[in-house]
N, C-alpha and C positions, 0 to 999 in steps of 0.2 A: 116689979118696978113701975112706979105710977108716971105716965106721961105727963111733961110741962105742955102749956100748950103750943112751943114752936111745933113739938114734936106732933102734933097733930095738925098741924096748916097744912095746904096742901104748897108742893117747891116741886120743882125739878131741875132738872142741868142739861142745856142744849150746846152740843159741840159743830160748828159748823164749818165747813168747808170753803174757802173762797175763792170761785171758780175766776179764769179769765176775763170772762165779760163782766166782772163784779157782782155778778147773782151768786147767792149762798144753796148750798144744801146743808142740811143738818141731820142728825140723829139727837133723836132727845128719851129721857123718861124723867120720869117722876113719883110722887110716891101717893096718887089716887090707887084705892084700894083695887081697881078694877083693871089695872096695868099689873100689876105685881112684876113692876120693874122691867117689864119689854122693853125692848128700841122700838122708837118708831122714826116715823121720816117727815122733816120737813121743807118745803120750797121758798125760800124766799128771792123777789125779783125786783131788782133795782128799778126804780121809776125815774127816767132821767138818762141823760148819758152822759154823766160825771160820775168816773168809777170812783169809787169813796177811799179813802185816805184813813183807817183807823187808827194811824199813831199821831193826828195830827186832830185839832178842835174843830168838830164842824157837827152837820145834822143831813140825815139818811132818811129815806122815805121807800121800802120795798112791797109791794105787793105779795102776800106768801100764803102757802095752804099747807095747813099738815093732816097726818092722819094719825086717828084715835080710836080706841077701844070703844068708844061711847057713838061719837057722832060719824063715823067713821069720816070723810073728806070735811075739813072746815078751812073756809077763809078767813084771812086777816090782813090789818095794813099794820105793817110791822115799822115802828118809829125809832131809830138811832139815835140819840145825842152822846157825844165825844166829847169829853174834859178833862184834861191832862191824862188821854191814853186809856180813861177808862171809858165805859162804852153801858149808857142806862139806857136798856132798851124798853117800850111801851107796845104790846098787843092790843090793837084794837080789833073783837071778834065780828067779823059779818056786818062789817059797814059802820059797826057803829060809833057811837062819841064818846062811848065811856072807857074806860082801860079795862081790858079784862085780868092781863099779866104785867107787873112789874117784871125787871129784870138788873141784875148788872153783871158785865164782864172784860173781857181784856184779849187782845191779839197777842196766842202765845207764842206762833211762829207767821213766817211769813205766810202761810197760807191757811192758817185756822183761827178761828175764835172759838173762846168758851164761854159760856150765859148761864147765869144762875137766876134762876125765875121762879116767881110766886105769886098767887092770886092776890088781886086786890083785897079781895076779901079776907085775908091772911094777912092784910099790911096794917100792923097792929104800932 
C-alpha cells in the first residue's frame, strides 16, 4: 500500500492532565520513526495566576518541558487560544519565535484535555 503524504507528516496526540493549581501534565506520542509509539511525558506550567477556563474563549501562556527519544529534556512556551470550546494550541521550541507544533483539541472531562499536534513542517 503506497503512503498519501498525510501518512508520512510527522502528528501525535497529547492527553493532559489538569492539575489543581492549573498546570497540565501530559503523556504524548507520535508517529517519528524513533518513538515507535512510547509515552512520553510532558510539563506544562501556567504563567500567571489566572487558572484558565477551557470551556470558555480566552488565551493561555504556560511554560512546559517534555522528554524525547531524540533531545532528551526540551523546553517550550506552550500557547492556548480557546474558540468556542476548542482549544489551537502553538509550541514554541527553546525560546524561539517560530512555531515548531500546531495543535488542536478539546476538554473531554472535567479534568483532562486531548491535543492533536503536528509539525509546522507538515502544515500543508
Amino acid at each position: 500500500m503506497s503512503q498519501n503524504k498525510n501518512e508520512k507528516s510527522f502528528r501525535g496526540i497529547i492527553l493532559y492532565d489538569i492539575q489543581l493549581d492549573g498546570n497540565l501534565t501530559g503523556v504524548y506520542t507520535n508517529n517519528h520513526d524513533e518513538s515507535r509509539g512510547q509515552l512520553r511525558t510532558e510539563y506544562a506550567h501556567i504563567i500567571g495566576s489566572i487558572l484558565p477556563n477551557y470551556r470558555a474563549d480566552g488565551e493561555y501562556v504556560f511554560d512546559c518541558s517534555y522528554f524525547d527519544h531524540v533531545a532528551n529534556r526540551t523546553n517550550a512556551r506552550l500557547k492556548f487560544k480557546i474558540r468556542n470550546r476548542i482549544i489551537y494550541a502553538e509550541w514554541y521550541i527553546n525560546d524561539g519565535n517560530d512555531i515548531t507544533f500546531n495543535g488542536e483539541g478539546f476538554q473531554m472531562n472535567e479534568r483532562q484535555l486531548a491535543i492533536s499536534y503536528w509539525s509546522v513542517d507538515s502544515n500543508q
